[in-house]
C-alpha positions in Angstrom: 0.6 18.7 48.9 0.7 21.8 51.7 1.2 24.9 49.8 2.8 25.8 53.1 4.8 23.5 54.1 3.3 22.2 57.3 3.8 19.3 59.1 7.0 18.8 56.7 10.3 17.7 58.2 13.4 20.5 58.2 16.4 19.6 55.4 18.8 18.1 57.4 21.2 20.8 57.0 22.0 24.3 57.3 23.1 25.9 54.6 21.7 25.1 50.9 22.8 26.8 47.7 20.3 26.9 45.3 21.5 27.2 41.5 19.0 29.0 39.3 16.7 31.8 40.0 13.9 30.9 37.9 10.4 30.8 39.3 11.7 26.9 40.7 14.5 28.3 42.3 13.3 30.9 44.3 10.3 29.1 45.2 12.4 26.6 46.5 14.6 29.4 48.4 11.9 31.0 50.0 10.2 27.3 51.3 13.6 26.4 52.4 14.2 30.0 54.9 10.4 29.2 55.9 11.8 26.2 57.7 14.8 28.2 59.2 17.6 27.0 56.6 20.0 29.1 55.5 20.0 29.6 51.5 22.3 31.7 48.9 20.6 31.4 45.1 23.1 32.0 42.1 21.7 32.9 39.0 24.1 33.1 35.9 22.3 36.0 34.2 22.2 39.9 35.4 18.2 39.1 36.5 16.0 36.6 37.8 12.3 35.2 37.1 14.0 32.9 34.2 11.0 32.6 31.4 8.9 35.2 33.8 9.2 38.7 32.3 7.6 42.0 32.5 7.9 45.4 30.9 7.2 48.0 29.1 5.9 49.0 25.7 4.6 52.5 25.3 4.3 53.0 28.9 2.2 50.0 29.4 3.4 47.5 32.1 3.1 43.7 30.2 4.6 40.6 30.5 6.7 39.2 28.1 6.9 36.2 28.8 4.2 34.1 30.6 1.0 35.8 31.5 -1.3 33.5 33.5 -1.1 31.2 36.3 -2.8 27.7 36.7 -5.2 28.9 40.1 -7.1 25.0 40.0 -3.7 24.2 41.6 -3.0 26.0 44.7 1.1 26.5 44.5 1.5 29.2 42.6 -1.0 31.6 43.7 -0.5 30.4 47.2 2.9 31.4 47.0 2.0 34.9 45.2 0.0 35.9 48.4 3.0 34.5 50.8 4.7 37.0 48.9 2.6 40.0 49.6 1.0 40.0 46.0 -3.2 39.3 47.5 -4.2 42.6 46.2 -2.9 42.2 42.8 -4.2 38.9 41.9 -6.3 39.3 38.8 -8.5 36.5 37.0 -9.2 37.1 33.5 -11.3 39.6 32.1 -12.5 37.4 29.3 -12.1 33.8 29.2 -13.4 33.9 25.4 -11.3 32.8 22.9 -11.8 32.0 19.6 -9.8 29.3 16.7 -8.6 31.3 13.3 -8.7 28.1 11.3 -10.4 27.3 8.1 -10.3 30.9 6.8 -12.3 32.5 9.8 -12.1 33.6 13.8 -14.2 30.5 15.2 -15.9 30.4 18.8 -13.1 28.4 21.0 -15.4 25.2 21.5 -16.1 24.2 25.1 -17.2 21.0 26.1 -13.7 19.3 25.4 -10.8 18.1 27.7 -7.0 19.4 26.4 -9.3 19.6 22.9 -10.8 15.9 23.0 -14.5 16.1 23.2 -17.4 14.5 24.8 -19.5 14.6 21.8 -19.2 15.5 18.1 -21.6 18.6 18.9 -19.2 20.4 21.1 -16.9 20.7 17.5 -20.0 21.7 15.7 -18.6 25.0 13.4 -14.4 24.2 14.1 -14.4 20.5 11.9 -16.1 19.0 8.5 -19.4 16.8 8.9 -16.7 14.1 7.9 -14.7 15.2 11.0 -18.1 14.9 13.2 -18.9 12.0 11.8 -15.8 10.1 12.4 -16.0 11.1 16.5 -19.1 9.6 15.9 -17.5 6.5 15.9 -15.5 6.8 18.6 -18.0 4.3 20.7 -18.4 1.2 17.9 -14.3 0.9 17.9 -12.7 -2.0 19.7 -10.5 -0.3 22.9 -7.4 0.9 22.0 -4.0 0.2 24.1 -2.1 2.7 25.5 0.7 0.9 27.4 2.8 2.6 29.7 2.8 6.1 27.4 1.6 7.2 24.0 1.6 10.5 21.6 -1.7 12.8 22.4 -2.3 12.6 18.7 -1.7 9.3 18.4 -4.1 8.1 20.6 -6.5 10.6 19.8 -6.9 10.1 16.5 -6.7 6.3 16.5 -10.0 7.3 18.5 -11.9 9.9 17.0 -9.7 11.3 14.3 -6.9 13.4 12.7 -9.3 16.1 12.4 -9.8 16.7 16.1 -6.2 16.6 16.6 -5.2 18.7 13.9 -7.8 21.5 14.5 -7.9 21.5 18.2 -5.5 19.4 20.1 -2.7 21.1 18.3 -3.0 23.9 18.5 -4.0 23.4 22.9 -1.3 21.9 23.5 1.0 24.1 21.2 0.0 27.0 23.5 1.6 25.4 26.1 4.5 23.3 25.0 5.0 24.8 21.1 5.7 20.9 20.1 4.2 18.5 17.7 0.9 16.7 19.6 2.2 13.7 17.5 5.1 13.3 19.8 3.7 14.7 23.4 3.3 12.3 25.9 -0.5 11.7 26.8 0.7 10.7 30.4 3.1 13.5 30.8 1.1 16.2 29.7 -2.7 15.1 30.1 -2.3 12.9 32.6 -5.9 12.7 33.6 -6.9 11.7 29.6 -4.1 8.4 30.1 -6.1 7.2 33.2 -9.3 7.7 31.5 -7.7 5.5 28.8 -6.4 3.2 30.8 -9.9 2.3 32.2 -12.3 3.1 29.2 -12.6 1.5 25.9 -14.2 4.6 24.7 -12.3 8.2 24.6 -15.4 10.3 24.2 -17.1 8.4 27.2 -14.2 8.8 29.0 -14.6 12.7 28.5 -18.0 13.0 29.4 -16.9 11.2 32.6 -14.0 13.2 33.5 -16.4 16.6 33.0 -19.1 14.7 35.2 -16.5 14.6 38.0 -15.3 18.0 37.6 -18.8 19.0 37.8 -19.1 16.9 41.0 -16.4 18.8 42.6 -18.4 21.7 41.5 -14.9 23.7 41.6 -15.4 27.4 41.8 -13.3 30.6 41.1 -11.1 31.2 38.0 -9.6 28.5 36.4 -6.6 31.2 35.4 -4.9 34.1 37.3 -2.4 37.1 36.4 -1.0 39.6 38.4 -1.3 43.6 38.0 1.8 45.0 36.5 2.1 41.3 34.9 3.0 37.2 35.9 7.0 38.7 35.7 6.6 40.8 39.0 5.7 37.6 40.8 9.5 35.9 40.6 10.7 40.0 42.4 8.3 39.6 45.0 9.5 36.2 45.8 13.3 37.3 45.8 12.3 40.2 47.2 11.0 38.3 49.8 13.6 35.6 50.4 16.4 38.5 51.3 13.8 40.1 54.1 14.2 36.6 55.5 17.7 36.7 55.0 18.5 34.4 52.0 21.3 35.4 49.6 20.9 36.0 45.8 23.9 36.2 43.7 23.3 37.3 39.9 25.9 37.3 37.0 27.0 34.5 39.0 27.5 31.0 36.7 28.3 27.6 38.5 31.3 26.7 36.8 32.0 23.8 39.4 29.6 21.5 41.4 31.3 19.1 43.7 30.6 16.4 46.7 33.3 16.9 49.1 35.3 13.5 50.6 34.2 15.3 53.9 30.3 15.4 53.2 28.5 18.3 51.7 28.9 19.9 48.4 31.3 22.4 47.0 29.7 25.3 44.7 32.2 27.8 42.9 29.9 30.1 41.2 31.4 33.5 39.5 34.2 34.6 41.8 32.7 32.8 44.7 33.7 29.5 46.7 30.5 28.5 48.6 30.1 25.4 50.4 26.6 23.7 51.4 25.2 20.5 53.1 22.7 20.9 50.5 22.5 21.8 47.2 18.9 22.1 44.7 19.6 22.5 40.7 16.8 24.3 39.6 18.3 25.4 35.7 17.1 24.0 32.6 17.9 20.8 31.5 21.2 21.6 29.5 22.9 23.5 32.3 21.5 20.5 34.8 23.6 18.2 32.9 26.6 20.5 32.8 26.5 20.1 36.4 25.6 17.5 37.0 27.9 15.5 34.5 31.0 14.9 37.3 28.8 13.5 40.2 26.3 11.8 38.5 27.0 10.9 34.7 23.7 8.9 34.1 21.8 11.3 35.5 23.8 13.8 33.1 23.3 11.7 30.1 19.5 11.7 30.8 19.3 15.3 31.3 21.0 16.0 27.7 17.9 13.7 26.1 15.6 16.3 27.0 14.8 18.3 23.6 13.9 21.8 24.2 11.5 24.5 21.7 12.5 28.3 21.0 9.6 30.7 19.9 9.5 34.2 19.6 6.7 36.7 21.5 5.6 39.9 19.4 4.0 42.6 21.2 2.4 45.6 19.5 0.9 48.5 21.0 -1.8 50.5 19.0 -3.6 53.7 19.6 -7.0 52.7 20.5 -8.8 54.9 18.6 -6.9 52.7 14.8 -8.1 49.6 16.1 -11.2 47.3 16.1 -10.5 44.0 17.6 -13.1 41.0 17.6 -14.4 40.0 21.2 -12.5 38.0 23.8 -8.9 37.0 24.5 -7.3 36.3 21.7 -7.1 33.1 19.2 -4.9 30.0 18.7 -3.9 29.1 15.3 -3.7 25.2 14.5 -0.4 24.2 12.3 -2.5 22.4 9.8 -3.5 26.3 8.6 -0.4 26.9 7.3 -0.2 30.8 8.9 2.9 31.5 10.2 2.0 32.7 14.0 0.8 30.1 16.5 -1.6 32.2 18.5 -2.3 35.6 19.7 -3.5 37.5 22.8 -5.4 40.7 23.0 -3.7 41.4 26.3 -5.5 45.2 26.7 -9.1 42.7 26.2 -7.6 40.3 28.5 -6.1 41.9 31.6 -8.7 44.5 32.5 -5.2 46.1 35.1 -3.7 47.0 31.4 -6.7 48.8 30.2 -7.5 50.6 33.1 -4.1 51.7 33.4 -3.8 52.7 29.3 -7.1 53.5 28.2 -5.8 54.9 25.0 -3.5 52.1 23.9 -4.2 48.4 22.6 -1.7 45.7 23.2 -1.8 42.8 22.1 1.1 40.1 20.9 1.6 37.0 18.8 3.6 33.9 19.4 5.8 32.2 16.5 7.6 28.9 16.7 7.3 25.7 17.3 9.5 22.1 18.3 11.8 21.5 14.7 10.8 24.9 13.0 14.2 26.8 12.9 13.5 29.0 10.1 10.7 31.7 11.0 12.8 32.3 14.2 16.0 33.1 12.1 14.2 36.0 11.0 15.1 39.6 12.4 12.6 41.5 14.8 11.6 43.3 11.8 10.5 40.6 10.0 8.9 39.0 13.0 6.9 42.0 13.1 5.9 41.9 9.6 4.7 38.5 9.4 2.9 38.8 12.8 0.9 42.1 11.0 -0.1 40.4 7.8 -1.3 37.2 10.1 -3.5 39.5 12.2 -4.3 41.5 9.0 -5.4 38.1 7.7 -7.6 37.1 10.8 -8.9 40.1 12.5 -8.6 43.2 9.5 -5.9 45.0 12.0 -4.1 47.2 9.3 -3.2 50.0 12.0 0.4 51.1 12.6 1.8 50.1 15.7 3.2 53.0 18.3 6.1 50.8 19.4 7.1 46.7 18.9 9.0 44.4 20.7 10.1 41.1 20.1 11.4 38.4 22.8 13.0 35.8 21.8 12.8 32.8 24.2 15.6 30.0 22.7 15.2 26.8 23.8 12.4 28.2 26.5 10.1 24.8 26.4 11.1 21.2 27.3 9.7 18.8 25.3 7.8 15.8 26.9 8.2 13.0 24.4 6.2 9.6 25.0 8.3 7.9 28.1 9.2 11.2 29.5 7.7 10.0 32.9 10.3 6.9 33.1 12.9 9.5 31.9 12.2 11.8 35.0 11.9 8.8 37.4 15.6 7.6 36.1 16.8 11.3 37.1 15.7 11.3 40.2 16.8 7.8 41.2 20.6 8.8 40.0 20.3 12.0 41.6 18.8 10.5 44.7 21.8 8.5 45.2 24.2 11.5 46.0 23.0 13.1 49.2 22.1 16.6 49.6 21.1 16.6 46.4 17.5 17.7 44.7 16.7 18.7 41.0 13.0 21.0 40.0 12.3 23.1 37.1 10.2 22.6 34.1 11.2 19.9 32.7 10.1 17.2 35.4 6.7 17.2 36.1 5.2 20.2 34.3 5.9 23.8 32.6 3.5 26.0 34.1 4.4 28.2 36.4 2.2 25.7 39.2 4.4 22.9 38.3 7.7 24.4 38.8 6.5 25.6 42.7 5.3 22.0 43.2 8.6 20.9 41.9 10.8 23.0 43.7 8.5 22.0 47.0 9.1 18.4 46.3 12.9 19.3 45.9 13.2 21.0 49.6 11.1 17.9 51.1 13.5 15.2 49.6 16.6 17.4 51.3 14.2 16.9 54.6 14.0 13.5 53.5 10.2 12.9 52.8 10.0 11.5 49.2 6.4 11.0 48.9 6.1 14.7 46.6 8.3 13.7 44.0 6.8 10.3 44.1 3.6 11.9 43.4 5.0 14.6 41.0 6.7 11.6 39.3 4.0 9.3 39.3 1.1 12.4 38.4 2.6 15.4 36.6 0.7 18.9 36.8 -1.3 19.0 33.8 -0.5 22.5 32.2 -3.8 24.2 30.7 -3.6 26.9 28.2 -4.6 30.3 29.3 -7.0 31.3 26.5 -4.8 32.1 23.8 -1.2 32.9 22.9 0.6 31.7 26.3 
């Protein structure tokens, strides 16, 4: 897929509205002026970026919501340098991150895929000789079907146990999607493990052959990539960008009516506004989709309102470097099956060498809390949130310090959920949707979360207007696989 746009047909049409001003939304804006349409974004809150956030805490510039970008796949960082971000790209300064399970900080093992490894020896030190043993077995056991979809754990276990899930795929892919692996689609959300299944009788052989390719392709460069001042400046420089070119983006602004007129083209009235379009893309979570979407399309409505969503919370702290000793590395994930309260957490000032160099006498870090179906941690107040994310990093790392300054943001309902048969659910979206002309749907909850897979999305959203379908056939067909970042995402 051009991260460009080249070669790609214009939208038949001149004006679009664009609902949503999420990272989808605007990426979708500024693709759509590229090609010389016209575009006005309405956003119902007073800011845009959606779940991409920066700040402040004690002077130091953070994000506070996602921090790292997919840079194996070239939307997102492609678009950051369309944007006029090149110099501020920023890999990484550590990749190391470690597990806190089984009462200690553990080396993050590598020689895995998603947390599925090639041999028992890459989990040497994270599971019980009775957990290595049982990969062990992996290549004596008959092949195991995997149909059109199954759960991550599900299939993963069947194959080399509950132990690998429970100590290292859980905790992966509750990085990324804070749900339960025993429920994630394999296909939707490690799409490249469901074709290995589909092909190979044995998991772990099917590992080693996916990192024999990967070798092959001998990629190079960071597999991650922030942004000085933080991931949240990226959605400003986009909007930024898409009003140089003469796009439109209206804030405070809720759709409250979304119509096809008798006469062709759509009617939009958003806050005090009557627009009309030949176009319109919904780029807004699934809920609000359906809102819309519930008068022109009903089935596509009633599909959208399926889609389960997870809330968590992000705790940042910020220490006087002098109080605080930190282990090594990035941070550390935290699998369920521990029974500790916070789910990971990032040693941003270790990670993001921009933060240190800018604060060389502070330490921030933060910890992430909740997960898909755990309700009660999150009715906590910030205060408590902030105790129980102290004692946790008491518990793994001896930090006892007082913090200078906290701050808690709370993201509610912030992560689809990709349940087995989530492909077929997106495909029966997009075949309603596709039946109303003018009409396009992206966001996170199609083909990926990561901030990647909602540019590809929003791409594949202006090229259906322009009436090439074959990117959301291949977003449909192969989601973006969404990595975690190191630790705490």
């Amino acid at each position: 897929m051009s991260a460009t746009g080249a070669g790609r047909a214009r939208p038949a049409s001149d004006r679009v509205v664009v609902v949503g001003a999420g990272i989808a939304g605007l990426a979708a804006a500024h693709r759509l002026l590229r090609r010389g349409v016209g575009v006005t974004v309405v956003e119902a809150s007073d800011r845009v970026g959606g779940k991409l956030l920066s700040g402040e805490i004690a002077g130091a510039r953070v994000d506070f919501g996602a921090e790292s970008m997919l840079a194996r796949r070239p939307e997102a960082v492609a678009l950051a340098r369309e944007v006029g971000l090149t110099g501020r790209l920023q890999p990484p300064a550590t990749a190391t991150a470690s597990l806190w399970t089984r009462g200690a900080l553990r080396p993050m093992p590598k020689g895995h895929v998603m947390g599925v490894p090639g041999t028992a020896a890459a989990l040497a030190g994270v599971l019980s000789e009775e957990g290595l043993a049982r990969i062990e077995r992996d290549a004596d056991l008959p092949r195991t079907e995997v149909g059109d979809d199954v759960a991550v754990g599900e299939y993963v276990a069947a194959r080399v146990g509950r132990e690998v899930v429970d100590r290292l795929v859980e905790p992966l892919l509750g990085g990324v999607y804070a749900g339960d692996a025993y429920r994630i689609s394999m296909r939707s959300a490690v799409p490249q493990l469901y074709r290995a299944a589909l092909t190979h009788d044995s998991l772990t052989q099917a590992v080693r052959e996916i990192q024999a390719k990967a070798a092959a392709n001998q990629q190079t460069g960071p597999v991650f990539m922030g942004i000085e001042g933080g991931v949240g400046s990226l959605p400003l420089a986009v909007a930024r960008s898409v009003r140089e070119h003469g796009g439109e983006i209206l804030t405070g602004a809720a759709v409250t009516e979304l119509r096809r007129e008798p006469s062709a083209g759509w009617r939009v009235v958003a806050g005090d506004r009557v627009l009309r379009a030949d176009a319109v893309v919904v780029a807004v979570p699934a809920p609000a989709a359906a809102a819309l979407l519930r008068t022109e399309s009903p089935e596509a409505a009633a599909e959208l309102t399926a889609i389960e969503y997870a809330s968590m919370a992000l705790v940042t702290l910020a220490y006087r470097r002098a109080d605080v000793t930190l282990p090594e590395g990035s941070g550390f994930l935290v699998p369920p099956v521990d029974g500790r309260t916070i789910k990971a957490s990032t040693f941003a000032s270790q990670k993001w060498g921009w933060i240190a160099d800018e604060n060389p006498d502070l330490l921030v870090l933060r910890t992430s809390v909740g997960r898909h179906g755990e309700t009660e941690i999150l009715q906590r107040d910030d205060t408590g949130l902030v105790e129980v994310s102290r004692h946790d990093l008491r518990q793994a790392t001896g930090l006892d310090a007082t913090p200078l300054e906290t701050r808690v943001t709370r993201w509610t309902d912030g992560l689809p959920q990709y349940p087995v048969g989530h492909h077929a659910r997106v495909a029966r979206i997009r075949e309603h949707v596709g039946k109303l002309p003018g009409l396009a749907v992206c966001g996170a909850q199609y083909d990926g979360v990561g901030i990647p897979a909602c540019v590809a999305s929003a791409y594949a959203a202006v090229d259906q207007l322009g009436g090439d379908l074959s990117a959301v056939r291949e977003l449909t067909a192969d989601p973006v696989q969404s990595l975690h970042g190191g630790a705490g995402e």
